[in-house]
Every structure is written in structure tokens, then in C-alpha cells.
C-alpha positions in Angstrom: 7.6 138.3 59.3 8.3 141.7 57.7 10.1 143.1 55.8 12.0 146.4 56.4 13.6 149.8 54.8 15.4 149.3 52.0 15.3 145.2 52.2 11.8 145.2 51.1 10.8 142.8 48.4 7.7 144.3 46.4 8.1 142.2 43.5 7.4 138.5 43.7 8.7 138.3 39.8 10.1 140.7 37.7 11.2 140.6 33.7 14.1 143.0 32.4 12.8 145.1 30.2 14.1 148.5 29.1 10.7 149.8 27.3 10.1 153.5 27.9 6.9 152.9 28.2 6.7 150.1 31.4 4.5 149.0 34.0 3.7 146.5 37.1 0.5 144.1 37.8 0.0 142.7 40.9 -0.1 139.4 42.0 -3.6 138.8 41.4 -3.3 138.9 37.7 -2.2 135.7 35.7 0.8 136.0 33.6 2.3 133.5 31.6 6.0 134.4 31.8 6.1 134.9 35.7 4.4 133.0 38.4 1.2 134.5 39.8 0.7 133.6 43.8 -2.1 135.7 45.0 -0.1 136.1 47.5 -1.0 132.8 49.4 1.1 129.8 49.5 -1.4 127.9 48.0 -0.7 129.2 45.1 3.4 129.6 45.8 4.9 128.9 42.2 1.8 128.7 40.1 2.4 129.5 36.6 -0.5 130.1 34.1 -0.6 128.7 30.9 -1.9 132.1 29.6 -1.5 136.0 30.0 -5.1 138.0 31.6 -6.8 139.4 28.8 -5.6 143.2 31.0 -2.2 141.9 29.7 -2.5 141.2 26.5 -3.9 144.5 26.2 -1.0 146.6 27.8 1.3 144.4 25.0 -0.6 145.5 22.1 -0.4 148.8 23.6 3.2 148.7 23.5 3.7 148.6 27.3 6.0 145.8 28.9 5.1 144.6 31.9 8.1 145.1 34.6 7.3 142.5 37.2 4.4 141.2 39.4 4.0 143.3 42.6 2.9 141.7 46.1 -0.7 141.6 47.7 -2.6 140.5 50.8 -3.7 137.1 50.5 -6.2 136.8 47.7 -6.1 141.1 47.9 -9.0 140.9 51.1 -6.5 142.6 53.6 -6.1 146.2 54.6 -3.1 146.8 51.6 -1.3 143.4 51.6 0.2 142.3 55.2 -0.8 139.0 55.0 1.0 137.7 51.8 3.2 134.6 52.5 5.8 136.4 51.9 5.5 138.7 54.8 4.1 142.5 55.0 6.6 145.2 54.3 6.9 147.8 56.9 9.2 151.1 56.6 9.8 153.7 59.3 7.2 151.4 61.8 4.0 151.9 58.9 2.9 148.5 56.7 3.0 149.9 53.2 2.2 148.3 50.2 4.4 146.8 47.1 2.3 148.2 44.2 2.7 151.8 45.9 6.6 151.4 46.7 6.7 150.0 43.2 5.7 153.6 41.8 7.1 155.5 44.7 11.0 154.2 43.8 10.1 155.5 40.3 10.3 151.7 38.5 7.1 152.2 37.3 4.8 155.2 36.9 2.0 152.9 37.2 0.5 149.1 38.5 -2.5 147.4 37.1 -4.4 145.5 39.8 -7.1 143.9 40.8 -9.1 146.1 43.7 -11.0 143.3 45.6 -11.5 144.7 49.3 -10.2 148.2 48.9 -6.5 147.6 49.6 -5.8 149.5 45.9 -7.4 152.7 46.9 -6.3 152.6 51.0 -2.8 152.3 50.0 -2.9 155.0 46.8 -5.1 157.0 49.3 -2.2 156.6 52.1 0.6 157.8 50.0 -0.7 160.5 47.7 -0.9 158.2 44.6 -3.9 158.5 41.9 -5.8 155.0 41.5 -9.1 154.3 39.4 -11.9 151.9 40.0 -13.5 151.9 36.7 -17.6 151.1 36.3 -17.9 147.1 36.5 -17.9 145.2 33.7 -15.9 147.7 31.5 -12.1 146.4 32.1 -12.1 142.3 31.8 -11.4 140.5 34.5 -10.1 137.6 32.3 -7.1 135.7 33.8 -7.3 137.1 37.0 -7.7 135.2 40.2 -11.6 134.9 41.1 -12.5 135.9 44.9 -15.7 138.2 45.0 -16.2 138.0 41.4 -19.7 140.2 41.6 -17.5 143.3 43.2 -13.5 142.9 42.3 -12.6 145.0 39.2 -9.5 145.4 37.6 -7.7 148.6 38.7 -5.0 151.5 38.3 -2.8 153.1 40.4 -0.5 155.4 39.1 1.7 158.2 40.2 -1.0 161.1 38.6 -4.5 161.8 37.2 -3.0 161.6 33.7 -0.9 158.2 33.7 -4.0 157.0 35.4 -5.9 158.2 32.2 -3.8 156.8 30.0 -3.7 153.2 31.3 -7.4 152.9 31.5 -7.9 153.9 27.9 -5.7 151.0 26.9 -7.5 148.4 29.5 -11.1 149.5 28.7 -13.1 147.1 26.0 -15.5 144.6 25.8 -13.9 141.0 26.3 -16.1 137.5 25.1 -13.9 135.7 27.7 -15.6 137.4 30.6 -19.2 136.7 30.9 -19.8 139.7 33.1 -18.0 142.1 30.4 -20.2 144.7 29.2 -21.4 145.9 25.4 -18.4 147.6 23.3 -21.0 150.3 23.1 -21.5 150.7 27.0 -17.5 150.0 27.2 -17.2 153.3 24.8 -18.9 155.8 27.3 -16.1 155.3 29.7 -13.8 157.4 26.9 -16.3 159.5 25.2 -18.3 160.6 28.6 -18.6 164.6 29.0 -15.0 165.3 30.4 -16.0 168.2 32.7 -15.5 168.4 36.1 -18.3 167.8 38.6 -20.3 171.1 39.3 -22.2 169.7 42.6 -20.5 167.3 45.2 -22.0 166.0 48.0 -19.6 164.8 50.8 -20.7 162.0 53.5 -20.5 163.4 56.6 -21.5 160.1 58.3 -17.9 158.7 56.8 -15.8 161.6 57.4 -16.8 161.6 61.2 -15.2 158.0 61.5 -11.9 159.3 60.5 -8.5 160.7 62.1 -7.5 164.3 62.1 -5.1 163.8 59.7 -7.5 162.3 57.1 -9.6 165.2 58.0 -7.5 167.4 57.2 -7.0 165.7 53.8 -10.8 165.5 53.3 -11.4 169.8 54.4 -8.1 170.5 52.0 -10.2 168.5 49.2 -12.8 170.5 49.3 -11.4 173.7 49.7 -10.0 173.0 46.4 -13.2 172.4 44.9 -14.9 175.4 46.3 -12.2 177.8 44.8 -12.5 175.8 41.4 -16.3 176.7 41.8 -17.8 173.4 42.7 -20.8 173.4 44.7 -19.9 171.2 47.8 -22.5 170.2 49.5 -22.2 168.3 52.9 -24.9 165.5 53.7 -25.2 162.3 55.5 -26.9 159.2 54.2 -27.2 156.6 56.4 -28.3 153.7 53.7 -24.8 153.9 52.0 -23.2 153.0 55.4 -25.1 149.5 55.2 -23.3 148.8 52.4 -20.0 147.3 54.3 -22.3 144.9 56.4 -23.5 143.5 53.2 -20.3 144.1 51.4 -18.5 141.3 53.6 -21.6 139.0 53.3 -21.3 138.9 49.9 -17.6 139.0 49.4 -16.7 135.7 51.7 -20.1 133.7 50.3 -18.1 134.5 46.9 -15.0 133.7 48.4 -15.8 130.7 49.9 -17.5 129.3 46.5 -13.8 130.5 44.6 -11.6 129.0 47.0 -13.4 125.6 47.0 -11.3 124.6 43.8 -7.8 124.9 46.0 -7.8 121.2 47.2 -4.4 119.7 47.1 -5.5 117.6 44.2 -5.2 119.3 40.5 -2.7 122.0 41.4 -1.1 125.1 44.0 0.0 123.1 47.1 -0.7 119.6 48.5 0.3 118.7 52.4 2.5 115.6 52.8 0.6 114.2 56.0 -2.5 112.5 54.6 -3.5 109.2 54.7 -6.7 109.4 53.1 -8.6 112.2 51.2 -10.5 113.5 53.4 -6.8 114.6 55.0 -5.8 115.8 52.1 -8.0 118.4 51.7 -7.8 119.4 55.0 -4.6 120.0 55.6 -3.6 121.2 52.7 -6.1 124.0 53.3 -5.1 124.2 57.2 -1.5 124.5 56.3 -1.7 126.4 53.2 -4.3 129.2 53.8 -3.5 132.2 56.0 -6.2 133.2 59.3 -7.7 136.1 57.5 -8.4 134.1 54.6 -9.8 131.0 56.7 -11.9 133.3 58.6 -13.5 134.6 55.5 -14.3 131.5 54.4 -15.5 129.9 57.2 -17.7 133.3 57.2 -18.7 133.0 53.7 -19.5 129.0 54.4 -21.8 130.2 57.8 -23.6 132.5 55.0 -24.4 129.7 52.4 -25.8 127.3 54.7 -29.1 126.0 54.5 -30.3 128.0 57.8 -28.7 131.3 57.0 -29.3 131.6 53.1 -32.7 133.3 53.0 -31.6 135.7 55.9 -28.1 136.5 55.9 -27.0 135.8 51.9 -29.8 136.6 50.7 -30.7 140.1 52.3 -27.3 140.9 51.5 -28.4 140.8 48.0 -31.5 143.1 48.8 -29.2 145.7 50.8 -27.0 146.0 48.0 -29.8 147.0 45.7 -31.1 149.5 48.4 -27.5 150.4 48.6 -27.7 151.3 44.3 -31.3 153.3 44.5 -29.6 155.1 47.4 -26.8 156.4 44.8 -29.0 156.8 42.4 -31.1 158.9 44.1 -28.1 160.9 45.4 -26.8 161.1 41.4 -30.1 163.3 40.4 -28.7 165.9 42.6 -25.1 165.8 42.5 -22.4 164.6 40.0 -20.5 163.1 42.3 -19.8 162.0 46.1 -16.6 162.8 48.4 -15.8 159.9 51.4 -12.6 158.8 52.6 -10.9 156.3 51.9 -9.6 155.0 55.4 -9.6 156.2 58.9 -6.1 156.9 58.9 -3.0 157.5 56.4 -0.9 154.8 58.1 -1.6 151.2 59.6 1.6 149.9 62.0 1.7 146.0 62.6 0.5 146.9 66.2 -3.2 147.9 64.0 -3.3 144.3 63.0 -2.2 142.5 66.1 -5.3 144.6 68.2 -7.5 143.7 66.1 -7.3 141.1 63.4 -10.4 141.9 61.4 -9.3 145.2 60.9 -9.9 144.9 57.2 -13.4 143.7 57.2 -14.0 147.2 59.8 -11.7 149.5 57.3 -13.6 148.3 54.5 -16.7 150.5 55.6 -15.4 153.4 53.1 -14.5 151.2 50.0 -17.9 148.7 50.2 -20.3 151.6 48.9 -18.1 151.5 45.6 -17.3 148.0 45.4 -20.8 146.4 46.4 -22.6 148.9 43.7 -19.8 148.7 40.8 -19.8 152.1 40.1 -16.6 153.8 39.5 -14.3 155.6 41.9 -11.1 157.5 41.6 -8.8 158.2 44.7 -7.0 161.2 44.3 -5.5 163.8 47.4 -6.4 160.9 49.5 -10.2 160.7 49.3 -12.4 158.7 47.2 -14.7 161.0 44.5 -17.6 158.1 43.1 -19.7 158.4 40.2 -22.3 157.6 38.5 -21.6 155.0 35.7 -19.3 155.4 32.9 -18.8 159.0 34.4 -15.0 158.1 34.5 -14.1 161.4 32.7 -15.4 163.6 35.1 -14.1 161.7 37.7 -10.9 162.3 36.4 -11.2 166.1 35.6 -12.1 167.1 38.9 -9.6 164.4 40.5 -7.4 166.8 38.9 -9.0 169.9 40.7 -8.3 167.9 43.9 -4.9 166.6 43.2 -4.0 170.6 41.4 -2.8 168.6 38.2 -1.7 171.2 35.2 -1.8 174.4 38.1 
């Protein structure tokens, strides 16, 4: 059911705190004070017996953390309708908890975990500033696994600057996560040329699959650029566009693997109509997970299987590295590239009801970032990508686009 207006819940736990300096994490990341749900009744209650490693590092910083903000079920939806505790909705749009959290001015900022895209759709939607920073340089410690090769701990903030500012603190190597990358490597995400881009190339392929009105946020984007005296370049590359296909592939064959450990047995919910084991898994897994979530894994499953391994998983793999040289080839000749970041600035319940999957279709502008790991900032609701570690200038001409400091 939804929630509506003014009614809307978009904290599933929140601490008094009356630090000046204050922020949100979403339900995705494990705290030890409040319970972390992932927005799935599986998980309804669950509390951890210690704080993400993205925490700890906001404490030290002096930042108190204000209260958990709602997602999608395990953060794979459009920009979190199907938590089990219901999508918010105001004036007829879904909208989502970690942008109304910033929007009502609680927090200037929410630390999250960007698994699907739902971070950057929803900053994207609203006008808000989010960063995907290069994989491997923010931990993912203590947050809940789903596509670990892709998800990356995130920022959305309320501008380019608090955006900034966040990151710094969250960037670091981490020995608890085994895909964290060298202090060294870590380092280049702070002390990277901090210039705006001088050459741009803009994906015409993606920008014809939008609405007018993300159009018009794509041609006012660029207009900014060209009067800062950024070369904008318009080109269409049609092996980026594989990269959803293999994006989903790989995200429910994760998926399915990180769910596995939800049984009913060692902890998040257990049915009461068994009789045997067998039962018990199954229903609590029927009963507990949501459809978009047992589609995905049912998906991911179909992927794994003996007969499909070698030609579905696996060629995912290959695309994705086709998917990287494609980048890479683009990134000799231009600093950066310009896509949306959805078809549309708003999604109504009725988008969902038409067609379920809606997510896994949406998702075609936020694979090419998450299926490569290279970073991505969202600002005047389009997605600038850059090579890695370039988060700097990334940020310098988000500000060009977003007219920061005019």
C-alpha cells in the first residue's frame, strides 16, 4: 500500500541527534543502534551486531547519523516501491525516502548503497546531486550483499559541494572488504586534476529513449557546458547499450548466490506452517520475499544452471569486458560522457502496475556505470561518467551543469 503527502514514512529508524553536522543512510547499510531491513520483510527487525565500516567513518568524522532511510527491496527497484513497508507516493508520483529525506531539509545528505540505479533515478528526478564513486574505493563493509561485483556505496546530497564533502570522509582503503582497493589508488579519488571536462561526448542512442521533459534537461545540460567552453560532442555507441542486457545477467546470478543465506533457519524471518525442512525454506522465502525480488532470483538461478552457465552467465562476463574497452576507447577522446539517467522525471504506481519489470527496462541508462565500476555523478538530472578515479572532474563540471558558485 502507499503512503501519501505529508503521512509519508521515509525513515524506517531514526536517532535524536542535534549535531550540526548530520546525515541519513539507507536501509541497505548495517547499523548497530537501529535495525537495518533492506527493505524486505525478511529482514523486518534485523539488528547488526556492528556499524558498516561507511559508518564508522562518518563518526570519526564527526557526523551523526540521523536515521535509516527506506529502499526497494534489496535497492533492485526503480527508487524504492517495493519495500515492505509500502512505496511513498505524493501528488500521484512514487518518490523516494532518501530524496524526501533531503528535500524536508533533515539532512543535507544520505549515504547509500546504489545497487540498480534507484540512487541516481531518484537524485536525477528531483534535482538532487548524487555520486557513484570508482568501485573499490568506498568499502562496502557491513552492507547488505546483492550484486556485490557492481553495488558501490553512494551519495546523494542536496549540491555538488556536500556531495564533495561526504565522499572525502567515506573514501579509504578498508582490509574488511576484499574487493577494496590500494590506499594509494583510493588517494587519486582526492588528489585527481580538479578541472572540469574540456571534451564531452553525449550518447545519442540513450537520449533518443527518453521523454521530452528529460530532454529538455539533457539540451539545458549542455547548453551549459557549451557556454562554459566545453567541447560537446554528440555520438552514438551502440556497445554501451549491451551493457543492461548483461547488467541484469549478472546482477540476479549475484543475487540469487546472496539471497541463498535467507532460509528461515539462523536469522530475518521463519514461516510458522512447516512441517519439515524442506517447508521451511520454502515458505519462508514464498511468504517473506517480494515478486520483483523472486523474479530476480528465479532469473539469476535460470543463469547459474548447468545448461545456461557457459552461454548466458558467462558471456555476460565477456560483454561486460567489451562493455569496459568500449569506455576506454571512448576516454582517449573525451574526458567524460553525458546519458540520462531515466526516461522520465516521474514514475506513478500506474508505471509499475503496466509493467512489472519496469526496473530491469529503466535500468538501461544506469548498467553502463554499474556493470563497468567507473564513477558517475548525477547532477541537473543527467548522469556525467568518467574515467577512473576522475571523481574531481566529475565534480567540477557537475558544478558547470548544476551552475554551483554562479
Amino acid at each position: 500500500m502507499a503512503k501519501e503527502g505529508n503521512n509519508m514514512k521515509f525513515y524506517t529508524a531514526n536517532a535524536d541527534v542535534a549535531a550540526e553536522r548530520k546525515v541519513a543512510v539507507d536501509d541497505m547499510i548495517l547499523t548497530k543502534t537501529m535495525p537495518t531491513a533492506a527493505g524486505s520483510r525478511m529482514l523486518d527487525g534485523y539488528m547488526s551486531l556492528f556499524d558498516a565500516e561507511a559508518i564508522t567513518k562518518l563518526t570519526n568524522a564527526g557526523y551523526a547519523v540521523a536515521g535509516k532511510t527506506d529502499v526497494g527491496e534489496f535497492a533492485i527497484d526503480l527508487v524504492g516501491e517495493t519495500s515492505y513497508n509500502g512505496a511513498l507516493t505524493k501528488d500521484g508520483t512514487l518518490c523516494s525516502a532518501s530524496v524526501e529525506a533531503i528535500k524536508s531539509g533533515d539532512v543535507p545528505a544520505v549515504v547509500s548503497l546504489d545497487v540498480n540505479g534507484s540512487v541516481r533515478r531518484a537524485a536525477a528526478q528531483n534535482g538532487l546531486v548524487s555520486i557513484k564513486p570508482t568501485y573499490g574505493t568506498v568499502s562496502r563493509f557491513g552492507t547488505v550483499p546483492v550484486a556485490c561485483s557492481g553495488e558501490t556505496v553512494s551519495v546523494m546530497a542536496d549540491s555538488v559541494a556536500q556531495c564533495r564533502e561526504i565522499l572525502d570522509v567515506l573514501v579509504g582503503h578498508d582490509d574488511k572488504d576484499g574487493t577494496s582497493l590500494s590506499e594509494e589508488q583510493c588517494a587519486l579519488v582526492k588528489t585527481a586534476d580538479a578541472k572540469p571536462a574540456a571534451k564531452i561526448a553525449v550518447l545519442t542512442n540513450f537520449c533518443e529513449a527518453v521523454d521530452d521533459a528529460v530532454s529538455a534537461k539533457i539540451d539545458a545540460a549542455k547548453a551549459a557546458l557549451t557556454e562554459n567552453g566545453v567541447d560537446v560532442c554528440e555520438i552514438a555507441d551502440e556497445k554501451i547499450a549491451v551493457a543492461r542486457a548483461a547488467w541484469n545477467i549478472l546482477m540476479s546470478s549475484e543475487l540469487c548466490n546472496n539471497v541463498s543465506r535467507y532460509d528461515g533457519v539462523k536469522y530475518g524471518y521463519r514461516t510458522q506452517n512447516y512441517t519439515n525442512i524442506d517447508e521451511l525454506y520454502t515458505n519462508t522465502r514464498t511468504e517473506a520475499f517480494g515478486e520483483l525480488l523472486k523474479t530476480a532470483i528465479l532469473f539469476g538461478s535460470d543463469n547459474l544452471s548447468t545448461e545456461n552457465y557457459m552461454k548466458v552467465y558467462d558471456k555476460a562476463l565477456r560483454i561486460r569486458r567489451v562493455v569496459c574497452e568500449a569506455f576506454e576507447a571512448l576516454f582517449r577522446q573525451y574526458d567524460a560522457v553525458l546519458l540520462p539517467a531515466c526516461s522520465k522525471l516521474a514514475y506513478t504506481e500506474d508505471d509499475i502496475k503496466s509493467d512489472k519489470y519496469i526496473a530491469f527496462e529503466e535500468n538501461q541508462f544506469t548498467a553502463p556505470a554499474s556493470i563497468t565500476g567507473l564513477p558517475v555523478v548525477v547532477a541537473g538530472s543527467v548522469q556525467l561518467i568518467g574515467n577512473k578515479f576522475s571523481e574531481n572532474m566529475l565534480f567540477e563540471t557537475a558544478k558547470v551543469i548544476a551552475k554551483e558558485g554562479e
